[in-house]
C-alpha positions in Angstrom: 20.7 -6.8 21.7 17.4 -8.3 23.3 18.6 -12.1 22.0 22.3 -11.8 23.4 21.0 -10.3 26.8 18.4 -13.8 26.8 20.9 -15.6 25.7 23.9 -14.3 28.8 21.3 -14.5 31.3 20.0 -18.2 30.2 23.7 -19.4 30.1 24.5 -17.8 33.6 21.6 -18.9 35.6 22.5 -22.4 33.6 26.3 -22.7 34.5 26.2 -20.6 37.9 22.4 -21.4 39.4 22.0 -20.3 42.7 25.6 -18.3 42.7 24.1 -15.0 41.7 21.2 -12.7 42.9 22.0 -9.9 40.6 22.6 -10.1 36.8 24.8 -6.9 35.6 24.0 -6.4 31.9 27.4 -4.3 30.4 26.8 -2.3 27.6 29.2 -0.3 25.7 27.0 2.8 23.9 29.5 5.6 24.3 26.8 8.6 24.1 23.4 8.9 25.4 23.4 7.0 28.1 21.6 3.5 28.3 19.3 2.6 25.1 15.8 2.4 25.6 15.3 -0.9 24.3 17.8 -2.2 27.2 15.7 -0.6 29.9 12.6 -2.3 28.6 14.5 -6.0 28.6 15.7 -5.4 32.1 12.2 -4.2 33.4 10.4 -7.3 31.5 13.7 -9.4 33.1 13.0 -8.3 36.7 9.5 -9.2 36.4 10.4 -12.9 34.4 12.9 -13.7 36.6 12.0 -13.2 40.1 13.7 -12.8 42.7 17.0 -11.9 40.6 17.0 -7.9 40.5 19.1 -6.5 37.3 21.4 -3.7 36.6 23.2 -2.0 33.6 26.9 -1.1 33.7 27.8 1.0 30.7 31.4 2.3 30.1 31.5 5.5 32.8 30.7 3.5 35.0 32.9 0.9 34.4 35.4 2.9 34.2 35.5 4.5 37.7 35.0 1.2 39.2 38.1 -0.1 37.3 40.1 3.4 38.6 39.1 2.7 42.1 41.3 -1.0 42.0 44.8 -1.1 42.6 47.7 -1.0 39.9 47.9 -5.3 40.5 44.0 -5.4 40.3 43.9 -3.6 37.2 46.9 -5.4 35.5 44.7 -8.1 36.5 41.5 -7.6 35.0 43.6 -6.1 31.7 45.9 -9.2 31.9 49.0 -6.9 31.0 51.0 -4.6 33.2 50.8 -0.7 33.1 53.4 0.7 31.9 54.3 3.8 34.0 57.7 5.2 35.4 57.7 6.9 38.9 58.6 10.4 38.3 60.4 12.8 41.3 60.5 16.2 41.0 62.6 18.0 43.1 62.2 21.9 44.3 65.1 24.1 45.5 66.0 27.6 46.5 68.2 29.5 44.6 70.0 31.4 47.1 
């Protein structure tokens, strides 16, 4: 994990210097939150690689930033559509 964090943030600051003042680090551990081991290489990053400030995105929150785009955004990012049908329902009074 530590050499493919080195390694994204070496090829970004390469390809894209002075674009970026924050480098988002997205992990994918289901459980438990954020690994130690990744708070350690962002802490040791912060300090390395002044004035760039880091963050982790792991898959919660990732998730509600990808519910808060619209349909188009998200067929975007996904590259597919969403398959979804409108569905009406319809209330009435028996008399």
């Amino acid at each position: 994990m530590e050499s493919k964090f080195h390694s994204d943030l070496t090829g970004a600051k390469a390809k894209r210097r002075g674009e970026f003042k924050t480098f988002v680090f997205v992990f994918n551990h289901q459980r438990g939150g954020m690994h130690p081991e990744v708070s350690r290489v962002l802490a040791q990053a912060q300090i390395d690689h002044a004035p760039l400030t880091f963050e982790a995105l792991g898959p919660k929150h990732l998730l509600a930033d990808v519910l808060r785009l619209d349909r188009h955004e998200i067929e975007e990012v996904f590259g597919a559509p969403i398959q979804a049908e409108d569905v009406i329902y319809g209330v009435g009074l028996r008399t």
